[in-house]
C-alpha positions in Angstrom: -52.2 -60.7 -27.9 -49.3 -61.2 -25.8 -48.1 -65.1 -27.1 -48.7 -63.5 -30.4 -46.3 -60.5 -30.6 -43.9 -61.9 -28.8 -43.9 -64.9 -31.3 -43.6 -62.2 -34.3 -41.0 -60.4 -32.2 -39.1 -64.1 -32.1 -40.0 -64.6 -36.2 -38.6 -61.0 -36.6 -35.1 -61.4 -34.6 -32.7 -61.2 -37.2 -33.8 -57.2 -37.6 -31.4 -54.6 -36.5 -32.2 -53.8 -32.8 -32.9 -50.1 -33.4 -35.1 -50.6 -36.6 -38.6 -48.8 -36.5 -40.2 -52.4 -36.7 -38.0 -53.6 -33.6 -39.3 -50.2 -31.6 -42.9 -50.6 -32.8 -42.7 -54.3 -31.7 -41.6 -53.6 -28.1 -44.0 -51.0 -27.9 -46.7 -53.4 -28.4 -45.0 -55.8 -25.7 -44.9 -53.0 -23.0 -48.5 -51.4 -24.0 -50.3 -55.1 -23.8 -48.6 -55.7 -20.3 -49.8 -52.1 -19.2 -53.4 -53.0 -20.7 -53.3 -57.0 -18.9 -51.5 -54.8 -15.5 -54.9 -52.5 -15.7 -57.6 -55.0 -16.1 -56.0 -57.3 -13.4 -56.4 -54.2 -11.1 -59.9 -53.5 -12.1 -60.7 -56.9 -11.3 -58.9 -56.5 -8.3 -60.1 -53.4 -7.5 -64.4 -54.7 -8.2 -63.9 -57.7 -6.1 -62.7 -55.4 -3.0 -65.9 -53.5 -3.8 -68.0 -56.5 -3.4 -66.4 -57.1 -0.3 -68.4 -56.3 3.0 -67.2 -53.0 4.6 -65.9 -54.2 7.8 -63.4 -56.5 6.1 -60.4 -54.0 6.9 -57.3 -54.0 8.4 -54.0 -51.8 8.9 -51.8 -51.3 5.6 -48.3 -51.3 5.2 -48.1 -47.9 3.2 -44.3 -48.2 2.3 -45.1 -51.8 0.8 -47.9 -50.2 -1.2 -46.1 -47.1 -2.0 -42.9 -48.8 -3.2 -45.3 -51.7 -5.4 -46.8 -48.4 -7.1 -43.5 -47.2 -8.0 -42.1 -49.8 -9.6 -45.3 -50.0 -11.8 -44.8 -46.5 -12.8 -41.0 -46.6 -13.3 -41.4 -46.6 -17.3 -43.6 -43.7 -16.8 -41.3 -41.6 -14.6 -38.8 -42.1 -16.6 -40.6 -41.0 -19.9 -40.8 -37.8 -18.3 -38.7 -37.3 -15.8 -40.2 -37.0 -12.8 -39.2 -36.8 -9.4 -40.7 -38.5 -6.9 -40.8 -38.1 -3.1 -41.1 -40.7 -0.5 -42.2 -39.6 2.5 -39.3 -41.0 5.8 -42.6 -42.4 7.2 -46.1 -43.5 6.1 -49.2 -42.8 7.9 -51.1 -45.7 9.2 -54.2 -46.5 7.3 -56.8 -49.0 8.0 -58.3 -50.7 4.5 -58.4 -53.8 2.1 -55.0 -54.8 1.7 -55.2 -56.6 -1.9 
């Protein structure tokens, strides 16, 4: 789905930038990269459940925290939030990936 829009978004370059079909297009782009961004998690996030429960180790929380936050930028900005980083993270012990 990806190779595809963006090949119609290349095929459709000569429209204006602000035209409805130039929006709709880059809203395609952004929603398959959230979708492909989800499912890589879920995979992700099913192969850490498979994984035996003493496999665990300290976690760098900021790392984490500042990773989450740059996935959700698009969404904070849609609505504006305002987001608090704590001046330290707690130590917690889990499966890194």
């Amino acid at each position: 789905m990806l190779a595809f829009t963006s090949l119609v978004q290349e095929n459709c370059a000569d429209l204006p930038s602000g035209s409805e079909t130039h929006r709709h297009l880059q809203m395609m782009l952004q929603n398959i990269r959230k979708m492909g961004t989800i499912i890589d998690e879920l995979l992700l996030l099913a192969g850490a459940h498979q994984m035996k429960a003493g496999v665990r180790e300290p976690l760098d929380m900021e790392t984490i925290g500042a990773e989450a936050l740059q996935r959700l930028t698009q969404i904070i900005e849609e609505h504006e939030a305002k987001i608090t980083v704590p001046p330290s993270w707690p130590i917690a012990v889990g499966y890194g990936p």
